[in-house]
GUBALO-76561 format. One record per residue (C-alpha): residue number from 1; residue in one letter; x, y, z. Coordinates in nm, 2 decimals. Example, Ala and Ser with C-alpha at 12.3 -4.5 7.8 and 13.67 -1.06 7.14 Angstrom:
GUBALO-76561
+--------+-------+--------+--------+--------+
| marvex | bator |     c1 |     c2 |     c3 |
+--------+-------+--------+--------+--------+
|      1 |     A |   1.23 |  -0.45 |   0.78 |
|      2 |     S |   1.37 |  -0.11 |   0.71 |
+--------+-------+--------+--------+--------+
This chain:
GUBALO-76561
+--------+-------+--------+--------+--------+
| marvex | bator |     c1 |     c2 |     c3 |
+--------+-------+--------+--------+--------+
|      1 |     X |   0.00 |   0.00 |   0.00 |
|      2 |     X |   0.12 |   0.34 |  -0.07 |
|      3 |     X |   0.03 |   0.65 |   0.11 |
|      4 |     X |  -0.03 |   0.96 |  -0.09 |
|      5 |     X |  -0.07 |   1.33 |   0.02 |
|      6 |     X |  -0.41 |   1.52 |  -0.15 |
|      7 |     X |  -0.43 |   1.86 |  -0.16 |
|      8 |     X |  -0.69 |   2.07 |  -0.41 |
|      9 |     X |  -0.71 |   2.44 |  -0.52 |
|     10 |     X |  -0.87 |   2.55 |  -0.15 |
|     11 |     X |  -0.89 |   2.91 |  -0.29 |
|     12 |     X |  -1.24 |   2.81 |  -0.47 |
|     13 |     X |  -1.37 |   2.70 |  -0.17 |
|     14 |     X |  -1.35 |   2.92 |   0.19 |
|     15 |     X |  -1.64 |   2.76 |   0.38 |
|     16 |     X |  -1.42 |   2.40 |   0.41 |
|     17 |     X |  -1.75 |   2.22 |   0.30 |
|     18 |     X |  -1.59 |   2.10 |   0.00 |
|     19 |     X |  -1.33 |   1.95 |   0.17 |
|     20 |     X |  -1.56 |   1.76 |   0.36 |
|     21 |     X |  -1.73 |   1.68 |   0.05 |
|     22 |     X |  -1.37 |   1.50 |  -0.07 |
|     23 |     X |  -1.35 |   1.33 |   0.27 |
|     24 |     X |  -1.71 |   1.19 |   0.21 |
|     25 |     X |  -1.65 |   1.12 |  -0.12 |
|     26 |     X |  -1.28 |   0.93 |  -0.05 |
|     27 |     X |  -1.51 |   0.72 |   0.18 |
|     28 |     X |  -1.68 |   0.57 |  -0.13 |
|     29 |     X |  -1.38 |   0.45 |  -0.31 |
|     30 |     X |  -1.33 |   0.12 |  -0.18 |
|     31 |     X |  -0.92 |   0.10 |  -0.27 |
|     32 |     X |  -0.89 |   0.40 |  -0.02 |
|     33 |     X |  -0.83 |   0.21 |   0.24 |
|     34 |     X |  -0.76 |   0.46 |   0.47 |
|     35 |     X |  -0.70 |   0.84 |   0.52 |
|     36 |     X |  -0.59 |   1.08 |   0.79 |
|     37 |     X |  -0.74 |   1.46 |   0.73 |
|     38 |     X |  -0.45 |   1.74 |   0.90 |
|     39 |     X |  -0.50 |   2.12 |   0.81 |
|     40 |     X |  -0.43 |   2.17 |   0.44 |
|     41 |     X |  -0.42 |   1.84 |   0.33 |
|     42 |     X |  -0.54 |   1.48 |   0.30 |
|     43 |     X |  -0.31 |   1.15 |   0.36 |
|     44 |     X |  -0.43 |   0.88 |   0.19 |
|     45 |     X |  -0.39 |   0.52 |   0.18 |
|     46 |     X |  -0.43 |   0.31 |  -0.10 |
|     47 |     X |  -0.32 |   0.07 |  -0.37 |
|     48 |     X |  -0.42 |   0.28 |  -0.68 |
|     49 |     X |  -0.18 |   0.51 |  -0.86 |
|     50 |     X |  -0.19 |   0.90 |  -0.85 |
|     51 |     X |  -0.37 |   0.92 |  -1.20 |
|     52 |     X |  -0.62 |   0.66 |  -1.09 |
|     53 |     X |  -0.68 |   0.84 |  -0.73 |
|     54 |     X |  -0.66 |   1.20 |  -1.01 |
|     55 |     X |  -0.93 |   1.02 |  -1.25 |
|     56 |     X |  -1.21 |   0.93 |  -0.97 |
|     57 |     X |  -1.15 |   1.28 |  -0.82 |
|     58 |     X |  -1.17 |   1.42 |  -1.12 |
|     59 |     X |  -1.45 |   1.26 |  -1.30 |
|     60 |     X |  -1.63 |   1.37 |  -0.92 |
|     61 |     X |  -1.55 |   1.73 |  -0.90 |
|     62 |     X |  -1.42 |   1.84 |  -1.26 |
|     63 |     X |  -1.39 |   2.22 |  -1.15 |
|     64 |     X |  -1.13 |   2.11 |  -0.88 |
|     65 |     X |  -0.77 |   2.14 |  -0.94 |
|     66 |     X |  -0.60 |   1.82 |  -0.70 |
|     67 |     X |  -0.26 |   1.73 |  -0.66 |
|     68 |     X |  -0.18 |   1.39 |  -0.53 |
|     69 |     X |   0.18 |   1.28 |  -0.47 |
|     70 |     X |   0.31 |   0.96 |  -0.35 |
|     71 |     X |   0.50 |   1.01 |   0.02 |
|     72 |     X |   0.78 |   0.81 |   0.11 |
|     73 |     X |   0.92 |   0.88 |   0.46 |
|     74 |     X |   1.29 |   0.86 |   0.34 |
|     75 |     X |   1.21 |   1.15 |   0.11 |
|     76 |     X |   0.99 |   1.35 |   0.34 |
|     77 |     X |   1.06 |   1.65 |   0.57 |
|     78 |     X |   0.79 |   1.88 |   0.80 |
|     79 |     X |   0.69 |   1.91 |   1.18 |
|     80 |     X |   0.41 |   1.68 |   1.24 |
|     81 |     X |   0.28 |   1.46 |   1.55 |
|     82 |     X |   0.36 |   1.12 |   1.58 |
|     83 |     X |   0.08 |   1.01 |   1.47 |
|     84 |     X |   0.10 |   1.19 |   1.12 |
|     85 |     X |   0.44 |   1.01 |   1.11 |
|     86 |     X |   0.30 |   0.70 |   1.21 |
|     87 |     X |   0.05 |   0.73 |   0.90 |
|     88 |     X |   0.30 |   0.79 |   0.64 |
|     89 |     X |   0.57 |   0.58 |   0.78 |
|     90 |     X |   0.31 |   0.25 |   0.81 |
|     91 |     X |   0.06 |   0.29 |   0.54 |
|     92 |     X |  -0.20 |   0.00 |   0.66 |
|     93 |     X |  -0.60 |   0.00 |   0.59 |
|     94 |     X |  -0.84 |   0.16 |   0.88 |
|     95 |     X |  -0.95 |  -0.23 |   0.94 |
|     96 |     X |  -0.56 |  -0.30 |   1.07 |
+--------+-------+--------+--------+--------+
């Protein structure tokens, strides 16, 4: 599994209900197996690619600019809690 940081073009949206409209919708795609929301951006856990995660949010919100990147904790720097770290560094389904 690969964990993946999602961000989007917040600047079309000041109210945050669309990005509680991505978290709802990230909920529906069944090879999201996991995500953990922090302020700004989305960590996600799956087994899809970027352009497949990029196609569903696309096809869902087509006026939405996303970015999603793969993260790999040797290649990674920022100040986070532990369990952020945790997240990135184990990338495991919510079931685990």
């Amino acid at each position: 599994m690969i964990c993946y940081l999602l961000t989007w073009d917040r600047l079309k949206n000041t109210t945050g209900e669309r990005r509680q409209e991505i978290l709802d919708f990230l909920d529906t795609i069944p090879e999201i197996v996991n995500w953990r929301a922090t302020t700004g951006i989305i960590l996600l856990v799956s087994e899809l690619t970027a352009d497949e995660i990029i196609d569903k949010l696309h096809e869902k919100f087509p006026k939405l600019g996303f970015i999603v990147a793969p993260v790999n904790i040797d290649d990674v720097q920022g100040i986070a809690n532990k369990e952020t770290w945790d997240f990135i560094r184990y990338p495991k389904s919510a079931n685990d």
